[in-house]
N, C-alpha and C positions, 0 to 999 in steps of 0.2 A: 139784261141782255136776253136776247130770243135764240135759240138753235131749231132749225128743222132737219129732219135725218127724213129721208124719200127712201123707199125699198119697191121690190116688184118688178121690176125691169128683166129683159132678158130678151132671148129670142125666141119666135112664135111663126108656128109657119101660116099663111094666111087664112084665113075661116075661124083661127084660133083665138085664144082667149089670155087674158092677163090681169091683175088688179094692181092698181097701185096704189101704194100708203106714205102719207106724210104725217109725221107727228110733229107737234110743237110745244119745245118747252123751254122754261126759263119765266123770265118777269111778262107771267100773263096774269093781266084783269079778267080782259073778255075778246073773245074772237069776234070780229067782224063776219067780213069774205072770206068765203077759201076759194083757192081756183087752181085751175090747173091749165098751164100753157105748154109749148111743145115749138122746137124750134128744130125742122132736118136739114142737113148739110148746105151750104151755098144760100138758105133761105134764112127770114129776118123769124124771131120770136112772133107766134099767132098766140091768140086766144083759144083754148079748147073748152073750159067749160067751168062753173061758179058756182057757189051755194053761199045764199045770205045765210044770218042770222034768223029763224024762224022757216028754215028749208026751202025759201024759194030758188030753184034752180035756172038757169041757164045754159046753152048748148051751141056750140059752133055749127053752122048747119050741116058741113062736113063730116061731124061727127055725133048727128042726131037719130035716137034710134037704137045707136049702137051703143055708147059709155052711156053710164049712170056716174052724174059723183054723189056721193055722199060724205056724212059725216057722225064723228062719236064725239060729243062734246063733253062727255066724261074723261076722255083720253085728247082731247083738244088733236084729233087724227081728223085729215080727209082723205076719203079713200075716190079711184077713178077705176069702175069695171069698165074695161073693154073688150067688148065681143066683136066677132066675126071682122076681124084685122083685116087692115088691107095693107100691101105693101108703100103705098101711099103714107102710110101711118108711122112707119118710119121717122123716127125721132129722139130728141133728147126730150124730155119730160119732166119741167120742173112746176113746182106745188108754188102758188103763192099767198100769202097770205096778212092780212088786215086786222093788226093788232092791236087793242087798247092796254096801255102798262100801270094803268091807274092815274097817271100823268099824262100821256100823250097819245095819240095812233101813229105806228108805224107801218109799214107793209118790209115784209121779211119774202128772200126768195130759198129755197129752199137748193140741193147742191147738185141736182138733177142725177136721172136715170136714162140710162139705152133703152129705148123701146126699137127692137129690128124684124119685122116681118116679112121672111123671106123660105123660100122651100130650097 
């Protein structure tokens, strides 16, 4: 079994900044994808942004510019900097992620975080 724990969340007033962390542990072989999606109130789960295996990245055009995500494959964590917030940005923020267990790939969602950008 997989466990992700998300941290970094909170409130930020806009211009402002935040990092978010997912860690994953339990029965890992090899991390695939990590990603990071974001879902605000009344609206469906989006895509915010990706890192394969061998750092290639992707970014929601929404939020291009502004987050980096990264990753430490020694602590199988991915982290999402977001800078200069917009109230737009507003959301729950959950980490996903693209597991091999030795046996199979699964994809794990993590238990989400508030992200609230407001003055």
């Amino acid at each position: 079994q997989v466990q992700l724990v998300e941290s970094g969340g909170g409130l930020v007033q806009p211009g402002g900044s935040l990092r978010l962390s997912c860690a994953a542990s339990g029965s890992i072989f090899s991390i695939n994808a990590m990603a990071w999606y974001r879902q605000a109130p009344g609206k469906q789960r989006e895509f915010v942004a990706v890192i394969i295996s061998g750092d290639s990245t992707n970014y929601a055009d929404s939020v291009k510019g502004r987050f980096t995500i990264s990753r430490d494959n020694a602590k199988n964590t991915v982290y999402l900097q977001m800078n200069s917030l917009k109230p737009e940005d507003t959301a729950v923020y959950y980490c996903n992620v693209d597991i091999y267990s030795g046996k199979y790939n699964e994809v794990y969602w993590g238990q989400g975080t508030q992200v609230t950008v407001s003055s």
